[in-house]
VEXBA-306069 format. One record per residue: residue number from 1; x, z, y negated of N, C-alpha, C in turn. Coordinates in pm, 1 decimal. Layout:
REM residues N
+-----+----------+----------+----------+----------+----------+----------+----------+----------+----------+
! num !      npx !      npz !      npy !     capx !     capz !     capy !      cpx !      cpz !      cpy !
+-----+----------+----------+----------+----------+----------+----------+----------+----------+----------+
! NUM !        X !        Z !        Y !        X !        Z !        Y !        X !        Z !        Y !
...
+-----+----------+----------+----------+----------+----------+----------+----------+----------+----------+
***
This chain:
REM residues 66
+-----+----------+----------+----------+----------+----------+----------+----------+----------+----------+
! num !      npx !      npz !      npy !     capx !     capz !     capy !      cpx !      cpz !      cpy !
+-----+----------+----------+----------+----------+----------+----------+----------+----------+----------+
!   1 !   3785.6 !  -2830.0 !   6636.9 !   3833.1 !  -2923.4 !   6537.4 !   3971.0 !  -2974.1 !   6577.7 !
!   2 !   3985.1 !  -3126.8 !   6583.1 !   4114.6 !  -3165.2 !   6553.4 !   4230.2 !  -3178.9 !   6446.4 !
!   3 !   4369.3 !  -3180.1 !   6473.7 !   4398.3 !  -3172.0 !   6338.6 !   4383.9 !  -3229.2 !   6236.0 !
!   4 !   4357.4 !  -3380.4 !   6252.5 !   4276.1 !  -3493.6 !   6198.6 !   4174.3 !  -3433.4 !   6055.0 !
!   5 !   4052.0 !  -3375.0 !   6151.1 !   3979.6 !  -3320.0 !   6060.0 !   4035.2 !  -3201.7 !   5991.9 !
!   6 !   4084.8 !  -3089.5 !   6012.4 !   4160.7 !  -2965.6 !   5969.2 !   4253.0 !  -3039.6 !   5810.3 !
!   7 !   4301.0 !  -3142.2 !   5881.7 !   4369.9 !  -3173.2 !   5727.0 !   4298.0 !  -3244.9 !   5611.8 !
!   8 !   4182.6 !  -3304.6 !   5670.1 !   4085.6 !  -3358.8 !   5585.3 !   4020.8 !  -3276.1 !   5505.0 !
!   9 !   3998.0 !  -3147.2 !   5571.9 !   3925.5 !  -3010.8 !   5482.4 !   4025.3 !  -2961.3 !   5403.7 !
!  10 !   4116.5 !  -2943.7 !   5420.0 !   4243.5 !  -2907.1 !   5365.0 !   4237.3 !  -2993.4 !   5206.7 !
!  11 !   4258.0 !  -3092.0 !   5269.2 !   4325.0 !  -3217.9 !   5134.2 !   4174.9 !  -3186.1 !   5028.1 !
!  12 !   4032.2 !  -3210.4 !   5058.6 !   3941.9 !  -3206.3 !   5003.1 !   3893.7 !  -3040.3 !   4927.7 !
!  13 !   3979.6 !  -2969.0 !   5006.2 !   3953.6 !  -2828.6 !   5002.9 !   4036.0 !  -2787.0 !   4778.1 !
!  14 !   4165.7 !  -2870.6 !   4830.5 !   4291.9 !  -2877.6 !   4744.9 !   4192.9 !  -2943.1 !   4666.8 !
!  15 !   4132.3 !  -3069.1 !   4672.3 !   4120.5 !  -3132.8 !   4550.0 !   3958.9 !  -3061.4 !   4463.5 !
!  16 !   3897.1 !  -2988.2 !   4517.3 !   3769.8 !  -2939.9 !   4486.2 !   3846.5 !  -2825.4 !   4404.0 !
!  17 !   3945.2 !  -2745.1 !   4424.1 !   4015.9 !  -2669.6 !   4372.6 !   4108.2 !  -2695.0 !   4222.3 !
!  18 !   4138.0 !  -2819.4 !   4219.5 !   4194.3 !  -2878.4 !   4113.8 !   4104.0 !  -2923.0 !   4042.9 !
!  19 !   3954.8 !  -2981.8 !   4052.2 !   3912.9 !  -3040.4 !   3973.5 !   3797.9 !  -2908.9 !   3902.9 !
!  20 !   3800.6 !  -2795.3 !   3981.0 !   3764.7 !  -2680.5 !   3947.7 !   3841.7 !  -2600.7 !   3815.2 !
!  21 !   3926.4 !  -2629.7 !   3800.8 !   4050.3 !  -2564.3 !   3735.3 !   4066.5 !  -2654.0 !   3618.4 !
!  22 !   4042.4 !  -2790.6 !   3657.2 !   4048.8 !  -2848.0 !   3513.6 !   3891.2 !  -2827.7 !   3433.5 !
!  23 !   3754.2 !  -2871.3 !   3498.8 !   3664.5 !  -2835.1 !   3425.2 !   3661.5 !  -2721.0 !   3396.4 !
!  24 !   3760.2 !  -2544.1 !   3475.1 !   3751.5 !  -2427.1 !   3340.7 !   3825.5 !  -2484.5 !   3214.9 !
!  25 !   3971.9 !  -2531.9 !   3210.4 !   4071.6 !  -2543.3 !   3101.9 !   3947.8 !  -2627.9 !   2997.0 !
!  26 !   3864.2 !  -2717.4 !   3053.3 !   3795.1 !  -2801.2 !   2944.7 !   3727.7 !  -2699.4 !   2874.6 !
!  27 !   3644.6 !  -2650.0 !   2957.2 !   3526.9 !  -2530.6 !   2910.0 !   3561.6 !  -2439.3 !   2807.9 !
!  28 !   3724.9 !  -2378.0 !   2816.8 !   3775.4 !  -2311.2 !   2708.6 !   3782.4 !  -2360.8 !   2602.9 !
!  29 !   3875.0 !  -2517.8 !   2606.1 !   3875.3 !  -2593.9 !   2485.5 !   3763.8 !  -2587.5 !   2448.9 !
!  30 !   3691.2 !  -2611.4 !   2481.2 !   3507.6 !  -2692.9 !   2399.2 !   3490.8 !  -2544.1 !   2316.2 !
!  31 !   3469.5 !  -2459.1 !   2396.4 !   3408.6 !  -2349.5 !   2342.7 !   3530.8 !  -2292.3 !   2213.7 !
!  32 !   3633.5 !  -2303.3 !   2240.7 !   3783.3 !  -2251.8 !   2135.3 !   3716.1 !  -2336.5 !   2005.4 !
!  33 !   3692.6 !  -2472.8 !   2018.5 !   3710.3 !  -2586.9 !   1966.3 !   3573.0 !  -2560.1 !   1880.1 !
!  34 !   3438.4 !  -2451.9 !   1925.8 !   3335.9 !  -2440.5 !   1858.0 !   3325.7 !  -2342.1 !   1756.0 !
!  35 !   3414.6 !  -2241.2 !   1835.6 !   3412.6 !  -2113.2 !   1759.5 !   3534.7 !  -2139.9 !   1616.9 !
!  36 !   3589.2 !  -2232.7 !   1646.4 !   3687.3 !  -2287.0 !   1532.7 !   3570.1 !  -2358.8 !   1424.4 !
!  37 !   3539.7 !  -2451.8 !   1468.7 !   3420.7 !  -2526.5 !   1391.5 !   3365.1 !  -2412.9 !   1264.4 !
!  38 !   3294.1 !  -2338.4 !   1328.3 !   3214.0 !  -2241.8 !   1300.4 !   3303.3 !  -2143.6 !   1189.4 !
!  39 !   3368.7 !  -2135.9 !   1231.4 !   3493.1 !  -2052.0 !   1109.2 !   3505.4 !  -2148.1 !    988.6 !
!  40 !   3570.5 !  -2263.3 !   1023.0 !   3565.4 !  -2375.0 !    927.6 !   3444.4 !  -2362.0 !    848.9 !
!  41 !   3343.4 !  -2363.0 !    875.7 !   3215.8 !  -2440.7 !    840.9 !   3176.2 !  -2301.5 !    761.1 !
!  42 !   3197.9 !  -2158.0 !    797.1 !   3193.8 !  -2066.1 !    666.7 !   3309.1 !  -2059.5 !    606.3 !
!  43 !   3413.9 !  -2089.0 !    597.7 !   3488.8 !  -2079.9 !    477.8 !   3500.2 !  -2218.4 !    403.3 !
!  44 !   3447.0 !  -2293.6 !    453.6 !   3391.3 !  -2430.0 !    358.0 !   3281.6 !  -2376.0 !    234.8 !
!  45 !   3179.8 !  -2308.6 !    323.7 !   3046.9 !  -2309.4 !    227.2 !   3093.5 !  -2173.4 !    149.2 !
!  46 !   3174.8 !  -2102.6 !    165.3 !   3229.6 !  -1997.7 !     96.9 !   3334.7 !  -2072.5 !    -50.4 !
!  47 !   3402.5 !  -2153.9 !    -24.9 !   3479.3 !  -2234.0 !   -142.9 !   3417.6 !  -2306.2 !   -203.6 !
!  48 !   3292.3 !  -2358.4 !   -130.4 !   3180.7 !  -2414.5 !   -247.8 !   3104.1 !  -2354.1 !   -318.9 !
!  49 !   3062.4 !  -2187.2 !   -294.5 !   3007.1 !  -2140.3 !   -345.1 !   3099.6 !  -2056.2 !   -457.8 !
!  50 !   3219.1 !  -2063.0 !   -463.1 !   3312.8 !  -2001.8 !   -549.4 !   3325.6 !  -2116.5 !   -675.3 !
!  51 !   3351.9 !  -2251.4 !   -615.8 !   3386.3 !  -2334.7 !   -675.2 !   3270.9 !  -2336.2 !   -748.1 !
!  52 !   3134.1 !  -2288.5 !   -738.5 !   3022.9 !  -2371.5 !   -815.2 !   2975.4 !  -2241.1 !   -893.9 !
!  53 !   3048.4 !  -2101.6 !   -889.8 !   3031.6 !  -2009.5 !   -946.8 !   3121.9 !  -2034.8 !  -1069.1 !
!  54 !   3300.8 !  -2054.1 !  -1014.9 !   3382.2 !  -2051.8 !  -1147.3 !   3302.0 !  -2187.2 !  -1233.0 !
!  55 !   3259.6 !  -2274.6 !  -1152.7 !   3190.8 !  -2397.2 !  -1320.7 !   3120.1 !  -2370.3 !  -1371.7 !
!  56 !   3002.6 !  -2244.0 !  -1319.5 !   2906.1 !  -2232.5 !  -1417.0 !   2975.3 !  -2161.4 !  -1524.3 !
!  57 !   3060.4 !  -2044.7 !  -1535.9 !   3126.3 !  -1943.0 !  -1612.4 !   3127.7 !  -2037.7 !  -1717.9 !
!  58 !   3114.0 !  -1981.8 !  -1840.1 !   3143.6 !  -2010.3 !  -1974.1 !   3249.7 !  -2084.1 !  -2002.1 !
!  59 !   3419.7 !  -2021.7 !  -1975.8 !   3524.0 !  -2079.5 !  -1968.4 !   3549.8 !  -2212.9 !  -1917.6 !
!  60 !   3494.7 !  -2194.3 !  -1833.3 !   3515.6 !  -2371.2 !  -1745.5 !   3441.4 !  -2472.7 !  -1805.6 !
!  61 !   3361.2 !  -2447.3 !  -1878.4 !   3288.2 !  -2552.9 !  -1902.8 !   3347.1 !  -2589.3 !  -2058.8 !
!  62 !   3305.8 !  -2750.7 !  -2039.8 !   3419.6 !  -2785.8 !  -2152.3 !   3375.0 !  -2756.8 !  -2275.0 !
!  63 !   3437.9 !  -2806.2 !  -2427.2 !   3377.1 !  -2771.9 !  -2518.9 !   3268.2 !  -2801.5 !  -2583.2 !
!  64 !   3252.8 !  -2924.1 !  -2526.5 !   3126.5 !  -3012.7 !  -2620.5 !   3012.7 !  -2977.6 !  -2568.0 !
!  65 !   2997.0 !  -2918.9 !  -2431.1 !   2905.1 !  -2872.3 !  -2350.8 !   2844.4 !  -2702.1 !  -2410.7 !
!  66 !   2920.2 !  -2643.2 !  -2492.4 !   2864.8 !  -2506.8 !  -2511.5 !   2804.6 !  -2542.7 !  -2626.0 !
+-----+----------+----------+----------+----------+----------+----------+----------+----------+----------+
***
């Protein structure tokens, strides 16, 4: 090999390496970004199911309704 080519593997070597490194950093986000979702999405259906417990209760409901 000349040095010609030697630095061509090099430079391509570097950039297969960088673009390696950014699709992990993505891969974390996505997946951080799901397992967040997913948290959200039960303590959503958890405040709706509170919220639709305290309205049924007696108290909450107004007067003209009992």
């Amino acid at each position: 090999m000349n040095v010609q080519t030697n630095a061509d593997v090099r430079a391509v070597l570097s950039f297969v390496e960088e673009r390696q490194e950014r699709l992990r950093r993505t891969s974390l986000q996505v997946n951080e970004h799901r397992q967040r979702r997913t948290v959200r999405r039960w303590i959503g259906r958890q405040l709706v199911a509170l919220g639709s417990r305290l309205a049924n209760e007696p108290t909450m409901r107004p007067v003209r309704a009992r």
